[in-house]
Backbone bond lengths (Angstrom), bond angles and torsions (degrees), N, CA, C in turn:
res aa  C-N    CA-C-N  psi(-1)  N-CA   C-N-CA  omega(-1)  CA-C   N-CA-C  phi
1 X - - - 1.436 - - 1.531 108.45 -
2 X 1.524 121.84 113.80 1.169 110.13 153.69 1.809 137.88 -86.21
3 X 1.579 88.96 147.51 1.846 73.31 -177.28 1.284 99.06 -100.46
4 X 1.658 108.15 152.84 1.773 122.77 160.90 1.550 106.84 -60.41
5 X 1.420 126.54 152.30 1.350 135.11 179.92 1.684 94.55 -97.37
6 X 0.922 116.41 135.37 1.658 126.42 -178.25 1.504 96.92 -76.01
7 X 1.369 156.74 116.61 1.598 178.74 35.13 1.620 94.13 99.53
8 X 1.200 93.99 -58.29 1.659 92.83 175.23 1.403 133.53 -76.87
9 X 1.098 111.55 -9.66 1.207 134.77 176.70 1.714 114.36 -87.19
10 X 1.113 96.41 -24.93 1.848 107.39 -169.78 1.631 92.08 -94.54
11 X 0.952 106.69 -42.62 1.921 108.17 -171.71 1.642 96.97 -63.93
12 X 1.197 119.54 -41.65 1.811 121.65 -147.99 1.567 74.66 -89.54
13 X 1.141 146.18 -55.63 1.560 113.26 167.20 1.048 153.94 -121.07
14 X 1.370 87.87 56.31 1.874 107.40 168.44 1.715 93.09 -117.18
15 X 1.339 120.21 -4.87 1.458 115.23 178.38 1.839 115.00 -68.97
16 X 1.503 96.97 -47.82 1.463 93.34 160.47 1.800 147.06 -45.69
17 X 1.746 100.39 -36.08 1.040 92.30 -148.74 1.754 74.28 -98.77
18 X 1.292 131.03 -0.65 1.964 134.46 167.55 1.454 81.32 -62.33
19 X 1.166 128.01 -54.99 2.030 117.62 -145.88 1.911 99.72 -91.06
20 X 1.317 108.37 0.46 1.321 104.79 163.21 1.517 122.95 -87.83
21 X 1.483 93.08 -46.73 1.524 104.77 174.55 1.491 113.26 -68.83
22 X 1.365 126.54 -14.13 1.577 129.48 166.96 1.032 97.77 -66.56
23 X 1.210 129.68 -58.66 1.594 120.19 -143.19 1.596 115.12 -90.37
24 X 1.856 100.76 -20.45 1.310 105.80 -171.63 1.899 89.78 -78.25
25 X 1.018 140.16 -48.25 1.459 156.46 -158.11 1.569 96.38 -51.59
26 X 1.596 133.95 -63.22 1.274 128.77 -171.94 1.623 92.79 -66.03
27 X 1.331 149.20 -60.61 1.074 128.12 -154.54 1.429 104.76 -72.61
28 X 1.206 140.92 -81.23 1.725 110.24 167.69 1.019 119.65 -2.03
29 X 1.600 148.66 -55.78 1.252 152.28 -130.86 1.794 106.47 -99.40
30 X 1.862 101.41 -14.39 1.403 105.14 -148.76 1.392 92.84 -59.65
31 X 1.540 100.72 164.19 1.779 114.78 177.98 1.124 112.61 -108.33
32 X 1.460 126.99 130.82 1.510 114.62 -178.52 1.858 104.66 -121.87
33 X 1.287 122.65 159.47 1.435 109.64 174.22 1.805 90.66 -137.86
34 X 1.185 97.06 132.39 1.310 110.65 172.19 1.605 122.12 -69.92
35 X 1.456 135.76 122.48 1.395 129.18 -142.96 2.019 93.41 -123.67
36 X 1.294 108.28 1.53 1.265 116.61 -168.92 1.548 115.61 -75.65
37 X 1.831 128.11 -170.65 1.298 104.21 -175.18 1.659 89.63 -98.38
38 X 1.294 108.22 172.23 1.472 109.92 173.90 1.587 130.85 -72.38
39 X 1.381 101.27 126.79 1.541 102.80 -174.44 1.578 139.70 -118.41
40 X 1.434 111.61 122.38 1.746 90.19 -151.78 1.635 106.51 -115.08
41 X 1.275 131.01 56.90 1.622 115.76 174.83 1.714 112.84 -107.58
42 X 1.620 84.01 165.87 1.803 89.05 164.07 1.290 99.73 75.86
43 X 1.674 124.45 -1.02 1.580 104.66 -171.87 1.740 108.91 99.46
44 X 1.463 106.48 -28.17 1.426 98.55 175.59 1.511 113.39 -101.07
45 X 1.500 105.81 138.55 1.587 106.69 169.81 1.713 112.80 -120.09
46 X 1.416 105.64 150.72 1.621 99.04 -174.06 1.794 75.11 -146.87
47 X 1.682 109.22 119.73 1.296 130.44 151.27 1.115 122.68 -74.70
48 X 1.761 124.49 158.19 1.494 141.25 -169.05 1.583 85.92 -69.61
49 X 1.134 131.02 154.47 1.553 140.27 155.57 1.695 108.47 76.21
50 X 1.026 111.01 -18.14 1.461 100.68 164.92 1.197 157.87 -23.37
51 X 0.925 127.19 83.04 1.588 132.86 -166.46 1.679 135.31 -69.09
52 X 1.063 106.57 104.49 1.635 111.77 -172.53 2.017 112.02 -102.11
53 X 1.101 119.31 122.54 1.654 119.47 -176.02 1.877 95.43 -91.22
54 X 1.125 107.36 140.30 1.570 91.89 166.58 1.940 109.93 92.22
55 X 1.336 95.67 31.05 1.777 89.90 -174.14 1.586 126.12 48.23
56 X 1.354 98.06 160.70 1.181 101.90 170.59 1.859 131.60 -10.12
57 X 1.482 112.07 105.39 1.352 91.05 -176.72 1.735 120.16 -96.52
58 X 1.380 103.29 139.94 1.092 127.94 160.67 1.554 124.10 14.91
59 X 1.602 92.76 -67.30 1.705 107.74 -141.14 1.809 83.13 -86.81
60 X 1.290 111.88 -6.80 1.998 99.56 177.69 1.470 113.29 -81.32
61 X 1.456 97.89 2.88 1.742 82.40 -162.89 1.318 115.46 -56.26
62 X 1.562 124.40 -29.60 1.586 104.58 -164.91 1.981 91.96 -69.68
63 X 1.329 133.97 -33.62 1.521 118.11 161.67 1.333 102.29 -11.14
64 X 1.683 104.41 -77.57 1.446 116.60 -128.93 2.146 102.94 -70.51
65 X 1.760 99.32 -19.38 1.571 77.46 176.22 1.209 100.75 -116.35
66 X 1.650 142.16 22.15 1.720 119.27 126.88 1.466 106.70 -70.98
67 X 0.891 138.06 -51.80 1.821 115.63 -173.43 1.580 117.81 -121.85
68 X 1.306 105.32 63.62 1.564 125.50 -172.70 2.179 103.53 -35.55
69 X 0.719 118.97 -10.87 1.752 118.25 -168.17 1.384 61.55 -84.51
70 X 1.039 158.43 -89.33 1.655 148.37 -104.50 1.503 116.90 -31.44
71 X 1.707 93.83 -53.05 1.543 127.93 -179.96 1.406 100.50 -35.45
72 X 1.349 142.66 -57.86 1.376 143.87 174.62 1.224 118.34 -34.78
73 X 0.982 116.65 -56.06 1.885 137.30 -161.53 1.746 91.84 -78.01
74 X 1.023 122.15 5.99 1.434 119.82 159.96 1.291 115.03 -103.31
75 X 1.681 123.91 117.64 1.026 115.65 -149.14 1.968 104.59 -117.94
76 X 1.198 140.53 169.53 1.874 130.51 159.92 1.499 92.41 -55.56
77 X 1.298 130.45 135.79 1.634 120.96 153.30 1.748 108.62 -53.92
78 X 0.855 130.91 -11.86 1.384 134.69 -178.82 1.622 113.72 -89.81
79 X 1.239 109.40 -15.60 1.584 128.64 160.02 1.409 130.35 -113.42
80 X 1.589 102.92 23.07 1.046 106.93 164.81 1.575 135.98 -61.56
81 X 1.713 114.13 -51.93 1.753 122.57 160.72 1.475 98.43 -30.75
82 X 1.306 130.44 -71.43 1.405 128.80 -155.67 1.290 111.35 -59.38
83 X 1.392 117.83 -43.00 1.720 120.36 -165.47 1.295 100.93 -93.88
84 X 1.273 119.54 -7.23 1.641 102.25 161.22 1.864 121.62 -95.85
85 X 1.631 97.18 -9.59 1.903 98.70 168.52 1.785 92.66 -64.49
86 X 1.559 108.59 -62.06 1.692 111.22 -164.45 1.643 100.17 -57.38
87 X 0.788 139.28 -56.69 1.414 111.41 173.73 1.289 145.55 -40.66
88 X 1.560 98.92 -30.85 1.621 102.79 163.95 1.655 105.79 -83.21
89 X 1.273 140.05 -15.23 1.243 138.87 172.66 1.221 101.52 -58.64
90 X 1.535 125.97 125.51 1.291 129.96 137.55 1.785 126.37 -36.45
91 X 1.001 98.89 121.82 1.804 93.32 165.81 1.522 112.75 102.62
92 X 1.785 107.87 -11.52 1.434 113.43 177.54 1.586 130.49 -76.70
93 X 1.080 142.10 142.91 1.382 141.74 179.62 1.637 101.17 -43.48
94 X 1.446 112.16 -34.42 1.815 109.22 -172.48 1.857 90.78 -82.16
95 X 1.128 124.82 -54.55 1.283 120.67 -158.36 1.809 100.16 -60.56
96 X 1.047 116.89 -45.90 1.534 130.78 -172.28 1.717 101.99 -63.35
97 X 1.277 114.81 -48.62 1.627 109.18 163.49 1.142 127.47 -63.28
98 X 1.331 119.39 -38.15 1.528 130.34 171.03 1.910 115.51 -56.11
99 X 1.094 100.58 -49.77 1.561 104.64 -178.54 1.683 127.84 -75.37
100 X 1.748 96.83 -24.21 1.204 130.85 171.31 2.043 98.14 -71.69
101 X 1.117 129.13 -24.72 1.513 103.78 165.67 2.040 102.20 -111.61
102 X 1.392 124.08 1.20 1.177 91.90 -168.99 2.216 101.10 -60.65
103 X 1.571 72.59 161.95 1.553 84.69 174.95 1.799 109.74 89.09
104 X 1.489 106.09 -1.15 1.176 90.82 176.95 2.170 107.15 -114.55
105 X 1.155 76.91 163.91 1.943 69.91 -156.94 1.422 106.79 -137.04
């Protein structure tokens, strides 16, 4: 015996797992631009303004655990205006990371 699937029943849950895959899709997608000074060792380079889709990438990690603040200076591109006033602010988590690598290259 087969049964019919009730129409309403199929929509009310396949609706969930559409509003999962929405929501999970922009955060993967987020854009970050790096606001830091430019840094080139080991073979790795990470430029001022740099743009990464998809978070934090990967291939910086040995960066990220010699100078763990790095992680900051990566900013939403959509928060960029803001994190570039706080960087010129004295006393800010961006300004304090920023000054914390000049000199390193």
């Amino acid at each position: 015996m087969v049964s019919k699937k009730n129409p309403e029943q199929a929509t009310e849950q396949e609706q969930p797992a559409k509003q999962e895959k929405q929501a999970a899709a922009p955060a993967a997608r987020q854009q970050l631009i790096y606001i830091g000074p430019t840094i080139r060792e080991n073979g790795i380079g990470l430029r001022t303004n740099q743009t990464f889709i998809g978070g934090h990438p990967a291939f910086l990690q040995p960066l990220y655990e010699k100078y763990p603040q790095i992680k900051v200076l990566f900013v939403p591109v959509e928060k960029l205006r803001e994190a570039q006033k706080q960087i010129q602010q004295t006393g800010t988590a961006l300004n304090t990371a920023a000054l914390s690598l000049k000199g390193v290259q």
